[in-house]
ZATI-508021 format. One record per residue (C-alpha): residue number from 0; x, y, z. Coordinates in steps of 0.1 Angstrom, whole numbers, always signed. Layout:
<nodes>
+-----+-------+-------+-------+
:   k :     X :     Y :     Z :
+-----+-------+-------+-------+
: NUM :     X :     Y :     Z :
...
+-----+-------+-------+-------+
</nodes>
This chain:
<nodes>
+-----+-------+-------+-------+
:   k :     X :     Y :     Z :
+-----+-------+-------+-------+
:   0 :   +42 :  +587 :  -368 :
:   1 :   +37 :  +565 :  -399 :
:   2 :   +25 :  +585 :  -427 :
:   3 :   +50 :  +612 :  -420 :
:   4 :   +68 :  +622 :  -451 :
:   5 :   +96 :  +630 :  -430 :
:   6 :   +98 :  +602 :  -410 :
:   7 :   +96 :  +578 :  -439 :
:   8 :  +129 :  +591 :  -447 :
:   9 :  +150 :  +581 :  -419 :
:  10 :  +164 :  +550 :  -415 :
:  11 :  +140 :  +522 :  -399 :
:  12 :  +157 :  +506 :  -368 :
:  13 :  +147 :  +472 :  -348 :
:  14 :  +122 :  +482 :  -321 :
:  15 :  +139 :  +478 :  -288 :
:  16 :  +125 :  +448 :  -270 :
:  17 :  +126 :  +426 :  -303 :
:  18 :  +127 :  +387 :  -296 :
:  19 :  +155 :  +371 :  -317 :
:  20 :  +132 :  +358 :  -344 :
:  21 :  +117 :  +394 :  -355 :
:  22 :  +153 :  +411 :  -352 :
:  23 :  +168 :  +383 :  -378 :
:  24 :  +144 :  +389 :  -402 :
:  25 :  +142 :  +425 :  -397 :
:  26 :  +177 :  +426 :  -405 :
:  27 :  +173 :  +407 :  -440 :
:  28 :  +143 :  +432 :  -450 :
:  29 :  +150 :  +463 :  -441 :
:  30 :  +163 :  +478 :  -475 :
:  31 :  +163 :  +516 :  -468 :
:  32 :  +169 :  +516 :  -512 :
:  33 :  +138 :  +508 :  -516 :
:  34 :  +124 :  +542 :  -509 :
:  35 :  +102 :  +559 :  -484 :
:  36 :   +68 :  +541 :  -492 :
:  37 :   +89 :  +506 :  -480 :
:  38 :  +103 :  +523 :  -450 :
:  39 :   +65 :  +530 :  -445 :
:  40 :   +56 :  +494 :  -446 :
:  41 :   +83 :  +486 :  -419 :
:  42 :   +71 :  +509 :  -396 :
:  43 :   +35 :  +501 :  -394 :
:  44 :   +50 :  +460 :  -397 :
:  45 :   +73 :  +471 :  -368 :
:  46 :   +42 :  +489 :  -352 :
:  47 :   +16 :  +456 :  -354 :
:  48 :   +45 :  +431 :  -343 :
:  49 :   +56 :  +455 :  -312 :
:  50 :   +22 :  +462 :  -300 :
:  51 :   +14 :  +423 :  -300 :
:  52 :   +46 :  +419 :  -277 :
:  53 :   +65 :  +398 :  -308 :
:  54 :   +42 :  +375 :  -299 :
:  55 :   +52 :  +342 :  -322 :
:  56 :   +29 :  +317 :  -336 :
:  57 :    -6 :  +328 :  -329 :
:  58 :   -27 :  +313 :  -355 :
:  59 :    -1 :  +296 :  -376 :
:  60 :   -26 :  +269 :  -388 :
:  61 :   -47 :  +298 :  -406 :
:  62 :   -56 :  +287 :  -447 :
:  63 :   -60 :  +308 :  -474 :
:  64 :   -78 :  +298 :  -511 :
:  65 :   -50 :  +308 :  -529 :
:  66 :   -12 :  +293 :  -520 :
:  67 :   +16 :  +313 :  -508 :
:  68 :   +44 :  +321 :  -535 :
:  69 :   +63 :  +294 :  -542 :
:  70 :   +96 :  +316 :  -533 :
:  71 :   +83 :  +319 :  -499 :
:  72 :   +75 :  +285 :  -490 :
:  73 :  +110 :  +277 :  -502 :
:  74 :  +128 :  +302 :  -474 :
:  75 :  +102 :  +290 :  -451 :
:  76 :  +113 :  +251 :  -458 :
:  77 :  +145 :  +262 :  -459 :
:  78 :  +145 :  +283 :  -420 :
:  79 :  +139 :  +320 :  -430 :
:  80 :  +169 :  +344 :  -420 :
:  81 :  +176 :  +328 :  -397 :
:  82 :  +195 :  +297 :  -416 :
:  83 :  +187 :  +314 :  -448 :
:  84 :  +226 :  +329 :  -462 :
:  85 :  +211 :  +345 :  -491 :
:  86 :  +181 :  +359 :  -495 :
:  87 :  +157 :  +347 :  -522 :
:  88 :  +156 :  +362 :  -556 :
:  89 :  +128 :  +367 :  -581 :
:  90 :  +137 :  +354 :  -614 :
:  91 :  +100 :  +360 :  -627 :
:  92 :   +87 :  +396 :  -614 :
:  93 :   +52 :  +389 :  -636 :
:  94 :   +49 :  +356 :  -619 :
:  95 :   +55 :  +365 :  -586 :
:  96 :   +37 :  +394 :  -584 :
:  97 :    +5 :  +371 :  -595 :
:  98 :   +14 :  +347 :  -568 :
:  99 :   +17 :  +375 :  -541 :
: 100 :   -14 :  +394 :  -552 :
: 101 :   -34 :  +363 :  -556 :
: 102 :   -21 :  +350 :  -519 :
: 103 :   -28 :  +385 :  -508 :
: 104 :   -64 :  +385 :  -520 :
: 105 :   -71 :  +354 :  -501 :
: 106 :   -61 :  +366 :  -471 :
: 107 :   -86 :  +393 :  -464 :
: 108 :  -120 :  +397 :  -456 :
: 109 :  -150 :  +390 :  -468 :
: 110 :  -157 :  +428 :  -467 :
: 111 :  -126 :  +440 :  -484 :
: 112 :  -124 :  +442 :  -524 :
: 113 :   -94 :  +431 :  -531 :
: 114 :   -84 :  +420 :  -568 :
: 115 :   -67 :  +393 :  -570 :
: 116 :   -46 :  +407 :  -599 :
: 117 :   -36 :  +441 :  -579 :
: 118 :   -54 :  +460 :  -607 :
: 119 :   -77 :  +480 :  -587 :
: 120 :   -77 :  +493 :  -549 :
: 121 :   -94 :  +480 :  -524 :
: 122 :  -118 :  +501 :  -508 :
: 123 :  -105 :  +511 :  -479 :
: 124 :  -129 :  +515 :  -451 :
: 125 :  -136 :  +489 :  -423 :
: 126 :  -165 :  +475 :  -417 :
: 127 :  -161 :  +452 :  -390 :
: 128 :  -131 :  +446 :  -367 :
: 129 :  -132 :  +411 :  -376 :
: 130 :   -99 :  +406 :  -399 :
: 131 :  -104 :  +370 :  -399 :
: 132 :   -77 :  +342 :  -390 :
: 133 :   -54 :  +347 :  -417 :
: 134 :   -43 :  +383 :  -413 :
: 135 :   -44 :  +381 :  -375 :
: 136 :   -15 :  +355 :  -378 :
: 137 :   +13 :  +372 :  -356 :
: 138 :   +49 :  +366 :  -355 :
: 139 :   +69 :  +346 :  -378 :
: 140 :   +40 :  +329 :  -394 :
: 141 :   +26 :  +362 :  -399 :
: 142 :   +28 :  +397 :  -415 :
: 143 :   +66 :  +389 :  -417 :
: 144 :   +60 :  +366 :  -450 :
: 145 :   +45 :  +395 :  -465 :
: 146 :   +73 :  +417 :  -460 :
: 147 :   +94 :  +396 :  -471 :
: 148 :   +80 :  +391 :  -505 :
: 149 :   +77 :  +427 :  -510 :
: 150 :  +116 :  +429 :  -500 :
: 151 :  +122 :  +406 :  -524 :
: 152 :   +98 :  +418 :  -553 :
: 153 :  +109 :  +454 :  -548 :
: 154 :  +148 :  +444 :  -549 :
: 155 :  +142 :  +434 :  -585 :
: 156 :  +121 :  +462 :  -598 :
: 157 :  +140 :  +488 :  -623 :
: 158 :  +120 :  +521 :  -627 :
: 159 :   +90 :  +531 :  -611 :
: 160 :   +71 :  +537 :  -642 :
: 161 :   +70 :  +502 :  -652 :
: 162 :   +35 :  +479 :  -645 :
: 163 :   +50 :  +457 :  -626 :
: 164 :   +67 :  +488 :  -601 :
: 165 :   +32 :  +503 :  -602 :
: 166 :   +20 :  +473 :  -589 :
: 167 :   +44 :  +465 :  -561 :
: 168 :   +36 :  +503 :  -554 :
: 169 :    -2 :  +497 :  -546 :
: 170 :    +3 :  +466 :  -531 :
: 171 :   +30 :  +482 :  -505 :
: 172 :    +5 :  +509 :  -502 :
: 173 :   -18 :  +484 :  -493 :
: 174 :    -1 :  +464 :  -468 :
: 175 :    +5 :  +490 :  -446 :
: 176 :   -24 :  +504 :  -445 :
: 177 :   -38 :  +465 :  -435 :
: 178 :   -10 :  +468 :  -404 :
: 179 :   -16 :  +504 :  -392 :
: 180 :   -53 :  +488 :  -393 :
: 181 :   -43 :  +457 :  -373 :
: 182 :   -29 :  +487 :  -346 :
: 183 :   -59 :  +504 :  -344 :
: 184 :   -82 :  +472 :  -339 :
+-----+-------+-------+-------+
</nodes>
């Protein structure tokens, strides 16, 4: 069950029944160093691509105010894992983790309260079902890009106690609890 402090310490595997796209790029994110809270987030991503069958493409055309990292529209350009070698690497952690948070704002709700700059939590009740187009983006064009940039974020982060770790924290924190929502809806 996700939320279980013992289960987010064994290893995450592939669902079984995976299409080829979601098992590739499972594969490139699943970074078990990354801690328990990470191995959180791949559940519930895991959960909210497996209970939409894998389903690919379903409302790629969705627009958000605030563009996507410009890290991840280059692995998207360039064919994700599946053509990508090597994964991407954040040069700037203060940079992308403005792009991310600022890409993440724009993708929720009216009737979240999301900051833009990460620095506070969103409330965290919902209000409506209504998630709105871009968050209900499923397969490759979906929640996957998320995890990705937190995989790549996280991969750079020293200690915990840092800002910029704090932040990847709540954001994580954050994430999952948008895809064990997406489940529940």
């Amino acid at each position: 069950m996700p939320g279980d402090a013992n289960n987010d310490q064994a290893p995450v595997v592939c669902p079984p029944g995976a299409q080829a796209w979601f098992t590739t790029n499972f594969d490139s994110v699943n970074c078990p160093a990354l801690g328990k809270e990470y191995n959180h987030l791949l559940r519930a991503w895991c959960a909210l691509e497996s209970a939409n069958g894998f389903e690919i493409g379903k409302g790629n055309k969705a627009r958000t105010s605030a563009p996507k990292p410009a890290l991840l529209i280059t692995w998207i350009h360039a064919g994700r894992a599946a053509r990508v070698k090597k994964m991407p690497t954040v040069v700037d952690a203060d940079t992308f983790s403005t792009e991310l948070w600022a890409w993440w704002a724009a993708m929720q709700p009216a009737w979240r309260n999301v900051d833009p700059a990460g620095q506070r939590e969103p409330e965290r009740q919902v209000h409506e079902d209504d998630w709105g187009a871009a968050l209900e983006v499923r397969g490759q064009n979906g929640m996957l890009s998320v995890v990705a940039c937190l995989c790549w974020w996280g991969n750079v982060l020293g200690s915990r106690t840092t800002p910029n770790a704090r932040s990847w924290l709540r954001l994580l924190d954050d994430v999952t609890w948008v895809c064990e929502q997406l489940v529940a809806a």
